[in-house]
N, C-alpha and C positions, 0 to 999 in steps of 0.2 A: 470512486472518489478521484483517483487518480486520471483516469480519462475525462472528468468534469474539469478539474481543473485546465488539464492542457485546451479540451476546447473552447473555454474560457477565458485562456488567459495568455495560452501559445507556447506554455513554454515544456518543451519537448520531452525533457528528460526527467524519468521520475524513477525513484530508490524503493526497494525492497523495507516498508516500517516491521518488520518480522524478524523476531531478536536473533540474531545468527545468519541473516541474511544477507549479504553484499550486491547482489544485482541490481543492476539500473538497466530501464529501457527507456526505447530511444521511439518517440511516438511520432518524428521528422520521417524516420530513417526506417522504423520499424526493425529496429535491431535490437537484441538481448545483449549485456554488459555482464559479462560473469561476475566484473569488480570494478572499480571504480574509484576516485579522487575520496580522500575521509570527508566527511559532513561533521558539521559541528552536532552535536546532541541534544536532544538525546534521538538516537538513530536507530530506534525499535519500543515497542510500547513493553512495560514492563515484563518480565516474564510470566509474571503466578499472575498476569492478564490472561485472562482466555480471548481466543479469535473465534468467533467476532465481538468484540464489543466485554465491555466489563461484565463481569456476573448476576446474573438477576438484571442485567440491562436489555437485552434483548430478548421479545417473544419466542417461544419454545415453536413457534412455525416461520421461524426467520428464514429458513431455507426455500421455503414455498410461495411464501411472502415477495421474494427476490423476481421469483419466474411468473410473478402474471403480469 
């Protein structure tokens, strides 16, 4: 998702949406940000979300689905 949008749309630096997470990278520069400037919120998808995708949202072969 995040690599679509910068190629889309240029703009370089994207945040970690992972509850707990602070890193941003930098897709200009290709540099990892261990931390970074606050964002306004909400800055990680719920917790009791499961990754990827909401429950019962995503096919039980999403992983494989991904790699053809």
């Amino acid at each position: 998702h995040a690599t679509g949008h910068y190629t889309s749309t240029g703009h370089p630096l994207v945040q970690s949406f992972e509850p707990g997470e602070e890193w941003y990278w930098d897709y200009g520069s290709n540099e990892l940000y261990e931390s970074g400037p606050a964002l306004a919120p909400p800055t990680g998808h719920p917790a009791e979300q499961p990754a990827p995708g909401p429950a019962g949202r995503v096919p039980a072969d999403w992983a494989a689905t991904l790699r053809r």
